[in-house]
mmJSON file of the N, C-alpha and C atoms, coordinates in Angstrom:
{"data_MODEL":{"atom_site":{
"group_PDB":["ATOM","ATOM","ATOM","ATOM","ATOM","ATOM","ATOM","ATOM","ATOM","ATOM","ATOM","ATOM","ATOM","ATOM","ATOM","ATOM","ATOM","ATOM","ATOM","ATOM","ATOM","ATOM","ATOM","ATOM","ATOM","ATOM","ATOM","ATOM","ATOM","ATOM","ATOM","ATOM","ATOM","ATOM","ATOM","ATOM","ATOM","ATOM","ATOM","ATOM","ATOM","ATOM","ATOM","ATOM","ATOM","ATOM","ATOM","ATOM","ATOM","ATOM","ATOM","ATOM","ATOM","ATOM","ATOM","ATOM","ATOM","ATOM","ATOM","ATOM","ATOM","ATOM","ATOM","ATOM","ATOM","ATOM","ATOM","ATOM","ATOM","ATOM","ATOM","ATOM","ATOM","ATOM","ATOM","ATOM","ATOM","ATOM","ATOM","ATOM","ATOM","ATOM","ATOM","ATOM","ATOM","ATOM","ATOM","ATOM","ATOM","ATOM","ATOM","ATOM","ATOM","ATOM","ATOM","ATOM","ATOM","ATOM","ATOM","ATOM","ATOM","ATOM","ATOM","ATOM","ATOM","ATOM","ATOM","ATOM","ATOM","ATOM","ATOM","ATOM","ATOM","ATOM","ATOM","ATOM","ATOM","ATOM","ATOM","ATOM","ATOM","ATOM","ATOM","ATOM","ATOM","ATOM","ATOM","ATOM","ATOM","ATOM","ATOM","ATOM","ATOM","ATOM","ATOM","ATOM","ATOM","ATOM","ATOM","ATOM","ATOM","ATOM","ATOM","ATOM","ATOM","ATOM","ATOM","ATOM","ATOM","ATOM","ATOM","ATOM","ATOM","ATOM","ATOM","ATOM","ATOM","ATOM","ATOM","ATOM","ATOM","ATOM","ATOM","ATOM","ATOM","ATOM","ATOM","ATOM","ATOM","ATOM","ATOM","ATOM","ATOM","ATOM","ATOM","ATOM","ATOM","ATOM","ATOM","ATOM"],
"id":[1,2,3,4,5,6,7,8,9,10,11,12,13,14,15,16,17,18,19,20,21,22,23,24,25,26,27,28,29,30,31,32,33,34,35,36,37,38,39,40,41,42,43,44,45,46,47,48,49,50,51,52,53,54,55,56,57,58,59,60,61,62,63,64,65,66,67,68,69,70,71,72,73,74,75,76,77,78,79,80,81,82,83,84,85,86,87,88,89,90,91,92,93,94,95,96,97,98,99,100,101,102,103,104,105,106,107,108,109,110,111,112,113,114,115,116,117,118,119,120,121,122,123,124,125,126,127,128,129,130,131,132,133,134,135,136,137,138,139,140,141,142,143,144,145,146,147,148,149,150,151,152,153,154,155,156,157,158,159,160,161,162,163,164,165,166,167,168,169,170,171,172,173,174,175,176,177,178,179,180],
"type_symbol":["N","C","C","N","C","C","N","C","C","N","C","C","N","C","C","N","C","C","N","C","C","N","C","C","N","C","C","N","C","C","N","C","C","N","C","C","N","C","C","N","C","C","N","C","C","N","C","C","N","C","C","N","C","C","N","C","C","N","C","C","N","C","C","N","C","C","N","C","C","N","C","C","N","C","C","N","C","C","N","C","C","N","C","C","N","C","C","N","C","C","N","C","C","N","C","C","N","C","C","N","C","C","N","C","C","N","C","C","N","C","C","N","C","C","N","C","C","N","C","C","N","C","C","N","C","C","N","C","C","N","C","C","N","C","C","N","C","C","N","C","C","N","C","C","N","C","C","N","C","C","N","C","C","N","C","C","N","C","C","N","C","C","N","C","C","N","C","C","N","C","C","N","C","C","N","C","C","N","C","C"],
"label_atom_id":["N","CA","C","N","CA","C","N","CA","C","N","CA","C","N","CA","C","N","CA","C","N","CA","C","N","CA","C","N","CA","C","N","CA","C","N","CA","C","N","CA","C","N","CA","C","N","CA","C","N","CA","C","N","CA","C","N","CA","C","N","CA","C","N","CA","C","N","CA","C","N","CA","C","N","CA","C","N","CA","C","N","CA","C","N","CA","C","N","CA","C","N","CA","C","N","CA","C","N","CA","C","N","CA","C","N","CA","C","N","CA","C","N","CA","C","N","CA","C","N","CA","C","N","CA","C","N","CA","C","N","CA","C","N","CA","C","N","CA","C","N","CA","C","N","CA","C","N","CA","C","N","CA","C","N","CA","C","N","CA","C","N","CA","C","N","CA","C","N","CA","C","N","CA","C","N","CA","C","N","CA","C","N","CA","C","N","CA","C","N","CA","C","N","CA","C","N","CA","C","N","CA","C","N","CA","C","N","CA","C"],
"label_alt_id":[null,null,null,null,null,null,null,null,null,null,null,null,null,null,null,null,null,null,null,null,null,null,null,null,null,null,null,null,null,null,null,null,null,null,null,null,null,null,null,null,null,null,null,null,null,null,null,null,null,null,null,null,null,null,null,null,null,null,null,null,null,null,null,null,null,null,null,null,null,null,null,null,null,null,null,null,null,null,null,null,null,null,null,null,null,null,null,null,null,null,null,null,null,null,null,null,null,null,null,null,null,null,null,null,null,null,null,null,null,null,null,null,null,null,null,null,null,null,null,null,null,null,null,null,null,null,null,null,null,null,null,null,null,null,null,null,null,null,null,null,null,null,null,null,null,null,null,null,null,null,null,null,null,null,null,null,null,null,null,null,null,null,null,null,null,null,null,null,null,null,null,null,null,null,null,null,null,null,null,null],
"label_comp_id":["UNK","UNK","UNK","UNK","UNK","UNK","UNK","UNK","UNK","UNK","UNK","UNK","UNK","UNK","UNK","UNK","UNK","UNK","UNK","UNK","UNK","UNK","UNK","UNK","UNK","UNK","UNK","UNK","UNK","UNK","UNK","UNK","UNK","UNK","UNK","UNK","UNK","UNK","UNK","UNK","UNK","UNK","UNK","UNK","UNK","UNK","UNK","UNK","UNK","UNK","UNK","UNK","UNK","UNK","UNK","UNK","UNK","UNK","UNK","UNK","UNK","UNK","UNK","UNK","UNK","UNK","UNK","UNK","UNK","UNK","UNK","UNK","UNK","UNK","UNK","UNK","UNK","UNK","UNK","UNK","UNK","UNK","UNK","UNK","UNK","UNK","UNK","UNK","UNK","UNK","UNK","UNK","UNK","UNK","UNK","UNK","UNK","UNK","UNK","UNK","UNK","UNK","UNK","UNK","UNK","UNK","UNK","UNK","UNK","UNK","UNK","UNK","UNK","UNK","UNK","UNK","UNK","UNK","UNK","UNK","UNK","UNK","UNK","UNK","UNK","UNK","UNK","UNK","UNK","UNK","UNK","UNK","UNK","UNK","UNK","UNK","UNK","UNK","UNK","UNK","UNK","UNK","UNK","UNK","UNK","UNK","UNK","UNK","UNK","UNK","UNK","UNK","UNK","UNK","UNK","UNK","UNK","UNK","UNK","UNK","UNK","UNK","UNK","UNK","UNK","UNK","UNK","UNK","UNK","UNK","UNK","UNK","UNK","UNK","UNK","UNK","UNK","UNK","UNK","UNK"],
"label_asym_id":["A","A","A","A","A","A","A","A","A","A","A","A","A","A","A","A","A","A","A","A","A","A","A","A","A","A","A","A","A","A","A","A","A","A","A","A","A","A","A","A","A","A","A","A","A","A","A","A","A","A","A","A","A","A","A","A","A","A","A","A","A","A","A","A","A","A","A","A","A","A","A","A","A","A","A","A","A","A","A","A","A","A","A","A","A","A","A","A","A","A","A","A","A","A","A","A","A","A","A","A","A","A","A","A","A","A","A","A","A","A","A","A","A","A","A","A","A","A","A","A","A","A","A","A","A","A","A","A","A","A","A","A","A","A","A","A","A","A","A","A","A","A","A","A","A","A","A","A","A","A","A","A","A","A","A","A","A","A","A","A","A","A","A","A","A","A","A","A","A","A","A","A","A","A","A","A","A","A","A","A"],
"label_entity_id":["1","1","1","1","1","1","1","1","1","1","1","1","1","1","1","1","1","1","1","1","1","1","1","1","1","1","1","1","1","1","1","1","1","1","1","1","1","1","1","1","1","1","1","1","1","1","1","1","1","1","1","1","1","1","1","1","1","1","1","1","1","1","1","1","1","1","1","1","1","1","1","1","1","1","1","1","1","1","1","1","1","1","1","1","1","1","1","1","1","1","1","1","1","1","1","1","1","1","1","1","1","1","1","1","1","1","1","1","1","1","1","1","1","1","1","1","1","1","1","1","1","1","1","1","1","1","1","1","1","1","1","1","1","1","1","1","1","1","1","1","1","1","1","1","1","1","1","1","1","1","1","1","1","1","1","1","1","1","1","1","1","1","1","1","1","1","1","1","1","1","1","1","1","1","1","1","1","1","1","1"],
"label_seq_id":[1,1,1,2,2,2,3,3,3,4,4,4,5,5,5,6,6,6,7,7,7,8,8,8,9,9,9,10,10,10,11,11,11,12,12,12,13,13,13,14,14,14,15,15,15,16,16,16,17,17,17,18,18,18,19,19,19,20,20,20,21,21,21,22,22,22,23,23,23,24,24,24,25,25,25,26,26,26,27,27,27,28,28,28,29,29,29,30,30,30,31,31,31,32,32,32,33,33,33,34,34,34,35,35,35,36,36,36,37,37,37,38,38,38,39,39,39,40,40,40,41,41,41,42,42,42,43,43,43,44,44,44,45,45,45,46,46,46,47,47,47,48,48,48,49,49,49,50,50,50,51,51,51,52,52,52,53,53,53,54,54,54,55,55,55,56,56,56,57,57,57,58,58,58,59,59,59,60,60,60],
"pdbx_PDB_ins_code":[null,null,null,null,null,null,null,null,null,null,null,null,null,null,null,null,null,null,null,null,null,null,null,null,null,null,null,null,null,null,null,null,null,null,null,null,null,null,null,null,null,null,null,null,null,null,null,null,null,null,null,null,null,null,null,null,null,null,null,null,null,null,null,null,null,null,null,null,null,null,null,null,null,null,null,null,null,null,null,null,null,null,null,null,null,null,null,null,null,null,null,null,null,null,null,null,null,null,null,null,null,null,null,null,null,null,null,null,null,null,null,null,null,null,null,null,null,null,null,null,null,null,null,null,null,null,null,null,null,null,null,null,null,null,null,null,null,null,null,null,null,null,null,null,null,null,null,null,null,null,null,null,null,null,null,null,null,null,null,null,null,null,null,null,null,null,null,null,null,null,null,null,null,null,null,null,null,null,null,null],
"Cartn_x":[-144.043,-145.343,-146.411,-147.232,-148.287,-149.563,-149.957,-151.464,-152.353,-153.46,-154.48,-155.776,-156.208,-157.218,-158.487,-159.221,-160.534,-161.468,-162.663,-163.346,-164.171,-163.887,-165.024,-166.562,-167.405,-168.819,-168.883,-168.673,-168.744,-168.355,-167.57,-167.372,-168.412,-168.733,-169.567,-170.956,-171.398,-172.664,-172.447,-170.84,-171.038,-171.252,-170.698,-170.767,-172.66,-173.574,-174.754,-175.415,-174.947,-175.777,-175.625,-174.131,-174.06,-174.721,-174.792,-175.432,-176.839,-177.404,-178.994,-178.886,-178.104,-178.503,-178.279,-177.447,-177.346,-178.102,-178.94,-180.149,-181.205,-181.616,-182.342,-182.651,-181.056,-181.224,-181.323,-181.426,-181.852,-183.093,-184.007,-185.211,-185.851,-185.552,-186.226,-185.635,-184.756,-184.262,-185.264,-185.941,-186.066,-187.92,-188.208,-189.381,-189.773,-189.133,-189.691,-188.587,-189.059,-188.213,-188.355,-189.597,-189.748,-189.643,-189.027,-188.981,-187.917,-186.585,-185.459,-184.571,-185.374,-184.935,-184.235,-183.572,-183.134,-181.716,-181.015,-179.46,-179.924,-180.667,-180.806,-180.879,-181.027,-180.432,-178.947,-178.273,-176.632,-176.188,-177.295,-176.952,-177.581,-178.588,-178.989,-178.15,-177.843,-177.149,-175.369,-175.245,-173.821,-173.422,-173.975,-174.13,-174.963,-175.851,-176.693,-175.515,-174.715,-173.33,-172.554,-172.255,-171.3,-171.918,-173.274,-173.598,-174.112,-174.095,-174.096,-172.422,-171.561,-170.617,-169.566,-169.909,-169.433,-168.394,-167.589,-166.516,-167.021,-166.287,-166.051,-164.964,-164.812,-163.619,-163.207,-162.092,-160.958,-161.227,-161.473,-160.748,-159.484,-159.102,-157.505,-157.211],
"Cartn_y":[6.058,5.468,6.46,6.917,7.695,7.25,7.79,7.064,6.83,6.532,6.265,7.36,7.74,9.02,8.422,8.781,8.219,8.75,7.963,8.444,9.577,10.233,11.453,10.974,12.404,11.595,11.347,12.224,11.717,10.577,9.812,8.505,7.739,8.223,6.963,6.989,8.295,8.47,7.985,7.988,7.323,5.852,5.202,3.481,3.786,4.191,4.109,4.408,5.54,5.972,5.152,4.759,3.322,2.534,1.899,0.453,1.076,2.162,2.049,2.235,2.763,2.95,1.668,0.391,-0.709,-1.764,-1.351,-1.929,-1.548,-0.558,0.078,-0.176,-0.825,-1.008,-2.384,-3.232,-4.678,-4.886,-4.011,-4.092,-3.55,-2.456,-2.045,-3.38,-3.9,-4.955,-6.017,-6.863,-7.259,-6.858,-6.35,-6.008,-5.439,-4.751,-4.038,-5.0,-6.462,-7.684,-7.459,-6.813,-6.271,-5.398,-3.928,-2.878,-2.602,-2.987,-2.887,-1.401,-0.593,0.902,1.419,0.09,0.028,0.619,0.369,1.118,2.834,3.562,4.541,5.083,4.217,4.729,4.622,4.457,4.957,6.132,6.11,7.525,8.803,8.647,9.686,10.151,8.877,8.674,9.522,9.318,9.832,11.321,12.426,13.769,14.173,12.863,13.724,13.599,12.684,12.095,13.489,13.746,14.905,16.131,16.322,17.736,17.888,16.602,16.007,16.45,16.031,15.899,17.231,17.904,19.327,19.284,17.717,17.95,18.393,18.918,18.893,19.363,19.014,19.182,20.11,20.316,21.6,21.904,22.924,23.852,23.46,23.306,23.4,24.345],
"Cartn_z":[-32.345,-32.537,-32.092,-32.658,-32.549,-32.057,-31.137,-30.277,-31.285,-30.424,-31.503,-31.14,-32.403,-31.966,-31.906,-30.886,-30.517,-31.802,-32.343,-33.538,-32.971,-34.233,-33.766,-33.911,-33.562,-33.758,-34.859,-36.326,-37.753,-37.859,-37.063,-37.741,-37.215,-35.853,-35.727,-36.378,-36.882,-37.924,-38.983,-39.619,-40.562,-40.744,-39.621,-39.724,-39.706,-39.159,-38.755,-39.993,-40.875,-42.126,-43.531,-43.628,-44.546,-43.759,-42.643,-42.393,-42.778,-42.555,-42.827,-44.075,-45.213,-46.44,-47.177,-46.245,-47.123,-46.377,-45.66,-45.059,-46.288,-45.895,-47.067,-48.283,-48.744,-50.466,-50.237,-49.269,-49.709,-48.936,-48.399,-48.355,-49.735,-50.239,-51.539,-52.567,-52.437,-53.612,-53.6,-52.09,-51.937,-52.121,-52.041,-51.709,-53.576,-54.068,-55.357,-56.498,-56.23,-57.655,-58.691,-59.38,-60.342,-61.426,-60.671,-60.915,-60.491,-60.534,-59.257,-59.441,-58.93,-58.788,-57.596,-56.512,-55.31,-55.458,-56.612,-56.529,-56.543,-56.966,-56.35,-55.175,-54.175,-52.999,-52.748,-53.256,-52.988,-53.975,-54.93,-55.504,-54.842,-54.112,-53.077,-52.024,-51.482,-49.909,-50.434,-50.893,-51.343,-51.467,-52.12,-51.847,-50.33,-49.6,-48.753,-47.416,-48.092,-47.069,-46.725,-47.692,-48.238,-47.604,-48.199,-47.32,-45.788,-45.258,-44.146,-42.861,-43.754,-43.194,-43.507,-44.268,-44.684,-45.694,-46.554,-47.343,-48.852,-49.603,-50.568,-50.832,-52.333,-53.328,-53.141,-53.237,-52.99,-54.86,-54.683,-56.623,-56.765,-57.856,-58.253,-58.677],
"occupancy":[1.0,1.0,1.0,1.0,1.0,1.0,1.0,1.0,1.0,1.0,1.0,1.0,1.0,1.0,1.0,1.0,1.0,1.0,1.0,1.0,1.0,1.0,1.0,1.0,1.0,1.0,1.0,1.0,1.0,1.0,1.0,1.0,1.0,1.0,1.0,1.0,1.0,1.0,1.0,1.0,1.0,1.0,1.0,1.0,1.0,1.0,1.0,1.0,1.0,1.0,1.0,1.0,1.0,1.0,1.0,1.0,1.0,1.0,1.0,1.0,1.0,1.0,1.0,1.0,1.0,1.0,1.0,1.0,1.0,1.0,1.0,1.0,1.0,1.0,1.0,1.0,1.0,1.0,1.0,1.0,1.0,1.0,1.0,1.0,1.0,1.0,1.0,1.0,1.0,1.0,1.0,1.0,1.0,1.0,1.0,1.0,1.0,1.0,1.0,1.0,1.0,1.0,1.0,1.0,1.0,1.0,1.0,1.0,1.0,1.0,1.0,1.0,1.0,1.0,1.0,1.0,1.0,1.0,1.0,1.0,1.0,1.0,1.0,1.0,1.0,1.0,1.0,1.0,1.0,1.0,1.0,1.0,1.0,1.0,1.0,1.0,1.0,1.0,1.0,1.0,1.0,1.0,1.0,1.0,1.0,1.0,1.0,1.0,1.0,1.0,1.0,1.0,1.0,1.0,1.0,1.0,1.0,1.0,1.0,1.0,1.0,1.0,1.0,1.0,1.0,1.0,1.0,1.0,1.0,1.0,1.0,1.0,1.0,1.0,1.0,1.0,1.0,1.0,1.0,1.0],
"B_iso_or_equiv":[0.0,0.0,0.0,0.0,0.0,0.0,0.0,0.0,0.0,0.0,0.0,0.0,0.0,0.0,0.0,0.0,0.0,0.0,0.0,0.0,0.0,0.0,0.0,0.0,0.0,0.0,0.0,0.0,0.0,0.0,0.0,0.0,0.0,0.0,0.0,0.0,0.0,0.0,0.0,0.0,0.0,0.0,0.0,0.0,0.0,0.0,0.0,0.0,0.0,0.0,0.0,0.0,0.0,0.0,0.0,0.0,0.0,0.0,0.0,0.0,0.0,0.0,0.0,0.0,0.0,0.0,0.0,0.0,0.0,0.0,0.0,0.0,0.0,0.0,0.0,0.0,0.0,0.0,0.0,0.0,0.0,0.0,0.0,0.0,0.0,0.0,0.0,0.0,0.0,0.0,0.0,0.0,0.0,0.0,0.0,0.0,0.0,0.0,0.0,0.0,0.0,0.0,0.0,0.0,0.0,0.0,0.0,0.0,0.0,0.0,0.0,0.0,0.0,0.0,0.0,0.0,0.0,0.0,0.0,0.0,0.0,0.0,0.0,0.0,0.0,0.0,0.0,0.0,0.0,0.0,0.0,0.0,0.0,0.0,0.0,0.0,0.0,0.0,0.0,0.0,0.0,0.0,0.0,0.0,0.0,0.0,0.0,0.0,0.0,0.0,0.0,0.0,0.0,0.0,0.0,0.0,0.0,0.0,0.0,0.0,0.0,0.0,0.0,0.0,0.0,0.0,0.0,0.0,0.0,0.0,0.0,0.0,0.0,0.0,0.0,0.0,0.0,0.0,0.0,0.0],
"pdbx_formal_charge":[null,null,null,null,null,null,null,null,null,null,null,null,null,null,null,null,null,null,null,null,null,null,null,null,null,null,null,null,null,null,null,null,null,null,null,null,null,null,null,null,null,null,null,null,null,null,null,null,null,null,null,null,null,null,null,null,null,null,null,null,null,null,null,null,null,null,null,null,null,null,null,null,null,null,null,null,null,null,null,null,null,null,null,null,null,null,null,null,null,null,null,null,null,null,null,null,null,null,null,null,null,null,null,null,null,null,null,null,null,null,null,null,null,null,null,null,null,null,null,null,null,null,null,null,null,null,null,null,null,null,null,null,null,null,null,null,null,null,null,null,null,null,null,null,null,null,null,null,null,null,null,null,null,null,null,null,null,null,null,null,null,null,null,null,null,null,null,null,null,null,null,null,null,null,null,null,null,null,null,null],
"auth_seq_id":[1,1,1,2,2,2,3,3,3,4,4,4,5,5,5,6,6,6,7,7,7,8,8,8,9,9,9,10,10,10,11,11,11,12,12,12,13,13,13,14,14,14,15,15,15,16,16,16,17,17,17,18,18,18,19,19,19,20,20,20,21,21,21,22,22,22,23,23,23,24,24,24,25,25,25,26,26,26,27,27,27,28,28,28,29,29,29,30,30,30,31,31,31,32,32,32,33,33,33,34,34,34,35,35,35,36,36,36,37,37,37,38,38,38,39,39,39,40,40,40,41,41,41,42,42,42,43,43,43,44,44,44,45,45,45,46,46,46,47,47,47,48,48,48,49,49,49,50,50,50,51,51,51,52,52,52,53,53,53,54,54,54,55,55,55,56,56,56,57,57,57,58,58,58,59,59,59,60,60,60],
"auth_comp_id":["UNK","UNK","UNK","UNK","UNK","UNK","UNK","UNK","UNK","UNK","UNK","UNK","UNK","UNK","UNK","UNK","UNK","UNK","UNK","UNK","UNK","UNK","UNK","UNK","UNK","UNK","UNK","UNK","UNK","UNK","UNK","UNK","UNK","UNK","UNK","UNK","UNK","UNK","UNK","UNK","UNK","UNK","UNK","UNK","UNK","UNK","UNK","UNK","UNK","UNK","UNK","UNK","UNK","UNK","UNK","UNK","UNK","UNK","UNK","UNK","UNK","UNK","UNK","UNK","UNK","UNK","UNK","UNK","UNK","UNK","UNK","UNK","UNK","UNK","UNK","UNK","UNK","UNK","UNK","UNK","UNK","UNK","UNK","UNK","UNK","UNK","UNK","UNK","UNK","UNK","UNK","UNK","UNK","UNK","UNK","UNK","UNK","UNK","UNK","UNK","UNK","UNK","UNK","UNK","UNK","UNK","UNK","UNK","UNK","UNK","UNK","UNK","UNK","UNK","UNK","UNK","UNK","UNK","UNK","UNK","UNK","UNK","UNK","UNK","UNK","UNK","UNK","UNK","UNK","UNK","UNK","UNK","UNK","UNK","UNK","UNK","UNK","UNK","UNK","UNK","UNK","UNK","UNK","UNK","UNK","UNK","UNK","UNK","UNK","UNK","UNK","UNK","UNK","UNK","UNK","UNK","UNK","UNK","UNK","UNK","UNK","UNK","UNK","UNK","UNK","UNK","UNK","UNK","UNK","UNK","UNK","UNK","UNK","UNK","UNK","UNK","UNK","UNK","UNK","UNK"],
"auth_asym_id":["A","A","A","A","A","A","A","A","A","A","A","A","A","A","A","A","A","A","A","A","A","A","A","A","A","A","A","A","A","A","A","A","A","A","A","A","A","A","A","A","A","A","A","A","A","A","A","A","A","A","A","A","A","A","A","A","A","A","A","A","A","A","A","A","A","A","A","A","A","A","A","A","A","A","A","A","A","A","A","A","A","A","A","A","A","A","A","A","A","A","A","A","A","A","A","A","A","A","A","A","A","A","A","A","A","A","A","A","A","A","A","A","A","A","A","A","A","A","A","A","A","A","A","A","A","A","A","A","A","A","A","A","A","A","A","A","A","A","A","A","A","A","A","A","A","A","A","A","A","A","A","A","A","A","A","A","A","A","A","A","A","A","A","A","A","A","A","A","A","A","A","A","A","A","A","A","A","A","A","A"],
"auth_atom_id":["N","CA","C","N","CA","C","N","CA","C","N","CA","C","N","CA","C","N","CA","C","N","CA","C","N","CA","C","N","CA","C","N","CA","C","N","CA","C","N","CA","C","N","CA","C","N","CA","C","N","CA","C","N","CA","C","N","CA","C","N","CA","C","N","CA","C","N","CA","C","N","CA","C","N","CA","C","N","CA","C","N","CA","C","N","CA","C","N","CA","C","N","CA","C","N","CA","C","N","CA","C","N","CA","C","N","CA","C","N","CA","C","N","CA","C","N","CA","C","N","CA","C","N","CA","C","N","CA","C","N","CA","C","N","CA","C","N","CA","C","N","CA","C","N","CA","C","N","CA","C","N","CA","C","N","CA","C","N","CA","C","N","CA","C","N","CA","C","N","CA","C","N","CA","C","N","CA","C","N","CA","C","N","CA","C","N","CA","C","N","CA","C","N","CA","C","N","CA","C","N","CA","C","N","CA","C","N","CA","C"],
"pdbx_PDB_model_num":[1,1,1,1,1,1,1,1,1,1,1,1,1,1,1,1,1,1,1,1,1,1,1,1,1,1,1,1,1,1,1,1,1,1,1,1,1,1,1,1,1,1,1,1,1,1,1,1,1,1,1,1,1,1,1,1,1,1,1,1,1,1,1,1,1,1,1,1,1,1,1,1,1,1,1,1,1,1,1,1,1,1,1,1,1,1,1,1,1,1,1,1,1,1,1,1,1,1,1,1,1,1,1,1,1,1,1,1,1,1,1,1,1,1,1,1,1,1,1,1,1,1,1,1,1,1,1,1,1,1,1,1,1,1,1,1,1,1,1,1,1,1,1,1,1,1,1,1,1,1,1,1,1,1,1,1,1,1,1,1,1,1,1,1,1,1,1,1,1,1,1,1,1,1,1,1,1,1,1,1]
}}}
């Protein structure tokens, strides 16, 4: 049985940067009923995740 590894800090930025980016998109949902251009924030948040956190795709 293998211990359990304490989270690094990336994890705990990440629980913090989804909760604000899905904070975020239901204040803009909520606030702009009209015009609902609010799913663009998970298309932002998603590469700024990535160059945030240093992964990308391996080449094949």
């Amino acid at each position: 049985m293998r211990a359990q590894q304490e989270p690094s800090k990336l994890d705990r930025y990440r629980n913090v940067f989804w909760m604000a980016t899905g904070a975020l998109f239901i204040v803009l949902a909520t606030i702009d009923a009209k015009e609902n251009y609010s799913w663009l924030v998970f298309i932002i948040a998603a590469p700024v995740w990535m160059l945030m956190s240093g992964k990308r795709q391996k080449k094949a």
